[in-house]
N, C-alpha and C positions, 0 to 999 in steps of 0.2 A: 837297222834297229833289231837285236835278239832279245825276244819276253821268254821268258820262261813258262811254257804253255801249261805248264803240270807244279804250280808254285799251291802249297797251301801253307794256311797260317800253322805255327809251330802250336799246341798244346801245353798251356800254361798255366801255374795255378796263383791267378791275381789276388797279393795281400798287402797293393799297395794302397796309395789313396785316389786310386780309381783308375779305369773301370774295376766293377768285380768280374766276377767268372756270369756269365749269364747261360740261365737253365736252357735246356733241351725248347721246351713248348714255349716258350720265345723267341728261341731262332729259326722253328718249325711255322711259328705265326708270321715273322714279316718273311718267310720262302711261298708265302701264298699269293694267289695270282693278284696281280696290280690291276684294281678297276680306278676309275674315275672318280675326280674329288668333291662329284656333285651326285655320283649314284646313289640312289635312296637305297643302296645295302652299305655302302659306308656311310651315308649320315646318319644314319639310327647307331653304327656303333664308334663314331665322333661323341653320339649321347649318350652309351655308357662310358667309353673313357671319361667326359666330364663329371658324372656320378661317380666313377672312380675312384677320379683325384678331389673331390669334395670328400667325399669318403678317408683318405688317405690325410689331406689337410685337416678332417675334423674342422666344417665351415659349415654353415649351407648359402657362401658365397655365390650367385648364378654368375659371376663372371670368374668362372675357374676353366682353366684350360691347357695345351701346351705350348709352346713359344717356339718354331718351327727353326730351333739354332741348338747350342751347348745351356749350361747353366749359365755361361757368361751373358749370353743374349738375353737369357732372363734375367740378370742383372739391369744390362743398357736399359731394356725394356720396361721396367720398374720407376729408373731413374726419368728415363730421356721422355714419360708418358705423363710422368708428376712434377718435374723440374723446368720452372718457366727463367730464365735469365733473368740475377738478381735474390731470387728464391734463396732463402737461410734455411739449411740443412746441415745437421748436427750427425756423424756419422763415430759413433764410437769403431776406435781401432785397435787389434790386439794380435794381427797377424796378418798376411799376405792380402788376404781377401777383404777385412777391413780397409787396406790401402787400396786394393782397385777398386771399392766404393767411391774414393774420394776424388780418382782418377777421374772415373765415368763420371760424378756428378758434375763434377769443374767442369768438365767440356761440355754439357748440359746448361752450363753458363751459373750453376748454384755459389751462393757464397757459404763454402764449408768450412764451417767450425768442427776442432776434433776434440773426440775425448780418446786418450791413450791410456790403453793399461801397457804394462810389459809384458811380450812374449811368452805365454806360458802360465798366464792368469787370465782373471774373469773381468770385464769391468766392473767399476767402483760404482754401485749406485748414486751415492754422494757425489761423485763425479760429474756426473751426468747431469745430478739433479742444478747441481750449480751451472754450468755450462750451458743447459738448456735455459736459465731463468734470465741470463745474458742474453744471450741469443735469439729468443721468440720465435724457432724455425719453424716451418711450415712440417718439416718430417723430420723425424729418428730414423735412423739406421743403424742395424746392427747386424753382428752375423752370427747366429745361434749357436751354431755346431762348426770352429774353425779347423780348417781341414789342415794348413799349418802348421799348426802346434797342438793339436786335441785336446782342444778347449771346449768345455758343454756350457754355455750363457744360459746362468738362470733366466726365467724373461718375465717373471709376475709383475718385479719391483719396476725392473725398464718399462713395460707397458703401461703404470700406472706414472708415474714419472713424463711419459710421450703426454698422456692424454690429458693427465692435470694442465697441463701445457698450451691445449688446442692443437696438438701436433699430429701430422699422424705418424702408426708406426712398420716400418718398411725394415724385414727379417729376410734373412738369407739363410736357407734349410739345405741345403744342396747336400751335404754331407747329415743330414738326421732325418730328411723325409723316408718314412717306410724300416727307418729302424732304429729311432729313439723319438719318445714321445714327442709329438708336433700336436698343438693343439690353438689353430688361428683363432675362432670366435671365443674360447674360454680364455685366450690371451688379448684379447684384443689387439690382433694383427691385420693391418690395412692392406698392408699390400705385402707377401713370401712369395718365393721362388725358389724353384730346385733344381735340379735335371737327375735324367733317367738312371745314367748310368754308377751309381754309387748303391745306396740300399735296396734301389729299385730293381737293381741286377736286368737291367735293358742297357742296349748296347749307346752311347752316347750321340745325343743329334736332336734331342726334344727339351726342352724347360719345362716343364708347368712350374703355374703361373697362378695365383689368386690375389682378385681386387674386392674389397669391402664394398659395402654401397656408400662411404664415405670418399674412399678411394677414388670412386667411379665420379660421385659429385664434387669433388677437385677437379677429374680431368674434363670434365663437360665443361667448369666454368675457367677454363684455359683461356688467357685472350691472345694465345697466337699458336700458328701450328707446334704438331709436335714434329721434331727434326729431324726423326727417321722415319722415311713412308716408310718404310720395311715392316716398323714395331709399332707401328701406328696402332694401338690397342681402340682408337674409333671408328676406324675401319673394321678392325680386324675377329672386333667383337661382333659384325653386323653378319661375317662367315660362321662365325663358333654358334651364332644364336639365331632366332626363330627365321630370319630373312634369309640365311646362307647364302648370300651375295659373296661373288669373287672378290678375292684379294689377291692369294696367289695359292698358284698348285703346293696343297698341303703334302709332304711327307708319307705316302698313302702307307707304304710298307713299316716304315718306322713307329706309325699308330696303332698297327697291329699288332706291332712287337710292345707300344707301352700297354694298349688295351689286358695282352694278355699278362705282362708283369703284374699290375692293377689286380687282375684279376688274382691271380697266386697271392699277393700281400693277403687278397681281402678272403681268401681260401684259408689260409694259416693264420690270421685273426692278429690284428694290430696289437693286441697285448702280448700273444704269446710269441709276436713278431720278437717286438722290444723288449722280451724277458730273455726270450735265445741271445741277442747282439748282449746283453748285460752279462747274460751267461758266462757265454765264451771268452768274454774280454775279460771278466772277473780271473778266469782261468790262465790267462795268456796272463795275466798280471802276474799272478801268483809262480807260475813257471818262470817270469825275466826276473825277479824277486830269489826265485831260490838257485834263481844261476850267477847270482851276486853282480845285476844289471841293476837298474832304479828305473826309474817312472819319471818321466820331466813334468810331468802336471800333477797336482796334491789330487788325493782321490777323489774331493768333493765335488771336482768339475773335472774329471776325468769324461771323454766322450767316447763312446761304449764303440762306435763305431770305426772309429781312428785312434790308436793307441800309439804314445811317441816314448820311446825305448831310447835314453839314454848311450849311447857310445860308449862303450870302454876302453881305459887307458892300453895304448898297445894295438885295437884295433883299427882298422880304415875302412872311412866309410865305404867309398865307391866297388874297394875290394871286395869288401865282405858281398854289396846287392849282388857284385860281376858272379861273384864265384855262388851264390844260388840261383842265381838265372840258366845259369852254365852247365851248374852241375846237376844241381833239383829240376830247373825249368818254375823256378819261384820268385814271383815279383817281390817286390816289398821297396817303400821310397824313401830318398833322403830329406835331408830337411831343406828346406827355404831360408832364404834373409838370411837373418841375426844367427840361427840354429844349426845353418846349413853346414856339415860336419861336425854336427852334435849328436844330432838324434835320428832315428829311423823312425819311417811312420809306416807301422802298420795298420791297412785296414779289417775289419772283420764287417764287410759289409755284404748283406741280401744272402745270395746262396754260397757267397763266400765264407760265411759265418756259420762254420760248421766244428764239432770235435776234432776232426779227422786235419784239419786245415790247423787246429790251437795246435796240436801235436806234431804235426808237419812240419811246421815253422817250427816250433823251439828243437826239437829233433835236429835242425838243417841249421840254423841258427850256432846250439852248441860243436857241431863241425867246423862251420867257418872261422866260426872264433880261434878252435884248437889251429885250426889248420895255420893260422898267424901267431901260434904261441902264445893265446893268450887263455887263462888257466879261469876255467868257469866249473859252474856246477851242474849237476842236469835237474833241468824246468821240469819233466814230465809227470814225475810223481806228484809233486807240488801243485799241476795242476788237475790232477787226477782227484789228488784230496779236496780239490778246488769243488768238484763235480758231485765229488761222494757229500762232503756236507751238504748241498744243495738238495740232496735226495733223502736225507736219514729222518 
């Protein structure tokens, strides 16, 4: 067997829908020494990461934490901790990640009812409200910020909609935590999950994770195990909180790395977090706009942090990502399902959501295009003027 002893990762500037690019003092934080996942110097800072992501969630949930996998695990984890066999769960679907809701829940043994919008829209409240009134489920589900198709889900109406209900309501933030307002107790959100590596700009391998005190009294009155020791959130609550009893060896370096993203969000201030991600993307609109591209989602649910950019006639998808990875060393992603060879998504997320990155991309963008013959106009100015009104 020959390794290549002298291999490093290539230098890349991530504008896809994830990972983004992750700062310096985050990959400085998990190169720091591995202690022990019961030393009283990491359980004190286990207890600011949880203040963190209560922070970051806008909760004052006490069962807030990370889920020691991807966003996906905080998914399972949400479902397979709330969903007893039998259980009627209503999972509004409008992209990729709507349908692995409905995956996971089924094999949680739920009886799921859907509500569909199309690819590229919001759900219908009216939708929901009827389909919930049939249905009597125990939870909603929805996915706030679809990374898919960059869809932003209003969620006042859905929330009041769940609870009129007796339901509770289970959001998937994965792509809006830490850079489009997320607000669980002014939403009445039961149970959200994210993971790291998207606004949070940490490299991927943690969820957080937040359970309501409603949340938590469904899963106490469970009358049979939950399915996965793994995500067994009754155990696993008994490590994150006052008892710190073993479950399993937590992630030591990875906590360091979300502690100190945590930390950065809450350095730069959640609003002027989610004023930059609106910023930028405003800008990055205004540039595919005057290079005679379109926007696949109407502006009103446009999601500041995943922007999905249309294909034009003449271009190829796969070509155009090859030939900026290749030439620039710039990511950016194709679409999924129904879209896939429609649209490009790009992210503008965490420290990826910069001027220097809006400019980059349409700059790189208007080459590739030419380079296939196909006849655009340049973005920059466009969103330059993008920037200058924002300031006058």
């Amino acid at each position: 067997m020959r390794i290549n002893a002298h291999w490093q990762a290539p230098s890349r500037t991530l504008l896809g829908p994830g990972p983004s690019n992750v700062p310096p003092p985050v990959l400085a934080a998990m190169a720091l020494p591995t202690i022990g996942h019961l030393d009283p110097v990491f359980l004190e800072l286990m207890d600011e990461t949880m203040d963190l992501l209560r922070f970051v969630f806008r909760t004052e949930n006490t069962l807030t934490f990370p889920v020691s996998g991807t966003g996906s695990a905080g998914m399972e984890c949400a479902f397979v901790n709330l969903v007893e066999p039998g259980d009627s769960v209503v999972i509004c679907v409008h992209g990729v990640f709507g349908e692995r809701m409905c995956d996971v829940a089924s094999r949680c043994g739920a009886e799921v009812t859907r509500v569909d919008a199309a690819w590229g829209k919001a759900i219908d409240p009216d939708d929901l409200r009827t389909t919930v009134a049939a249905a009597a489920p125990k939870i909603v589900a929805i996915v706030h910020a679809e990374t898919s198709t960059g869809v932003l889900q209003p969620m006042e109406e859905i929330s009041a909609i769940a609870h009129e209900a007796g339901a509770l309501l289970l959001m998937d933030c994965v792509t809006s935590l830490g850079g489009v307002d997320v607000r669980l107790d002014d939403w009445g959100v039961d149970i959200a999950y994210s993971g790291t590596q998207k606004c949070l700009s940490c490299p991927p391998g943690l969820a957080p994770i937040s359970f309501s005190v409603d949340a938590e009294a469904a899963m106490d009155a469970r009358q049979c195990k939950v399915a996965s020791w793994y995500l067994d959130v009754s155990m696993i609550r008994n490590y994150w909180g006052q008892e710190r009893a073993y479950h399993h060896t937590a992630p030591i370096n990875a906590i360091y790395g979300l502690r100190e993203a945590l930390r950065l969000v809450a350095e730069e201030g959640l609003e002027a977090r989610q004023a930059r991600h609106s910023r930028q993307s405003r800008a990055l609109q205004a540039g595919i706009e005057a290079m005679g591209l379109g926007m696949f989602v109407a502006p009103e649910y446009r999601l500041p942090s995943l922007n999905t950019v249309r294909i034009p006639e003449g271009a190829d998808d796969a070509t155009t990502r090859a030939y900026l990875l290749r030439r620039y060393g710039l990511e950016i992603g194709g679409g999924l399902g129904p879209v896939k060879g429609q649209v490009w998504r790009v992210g503008l997320m965490g420290a990826s959501c910069t001027e220097e990155n809006v400019l980059f991309f349409l700059l790189a963008l208007e080459q590739a295009l030419k380079a296939q013959g196909v006849k655009v106009g340049s973005g920059v100015a466009a969103a330059q003027r993008s920037w200058d009104r924002e300031t006058e």
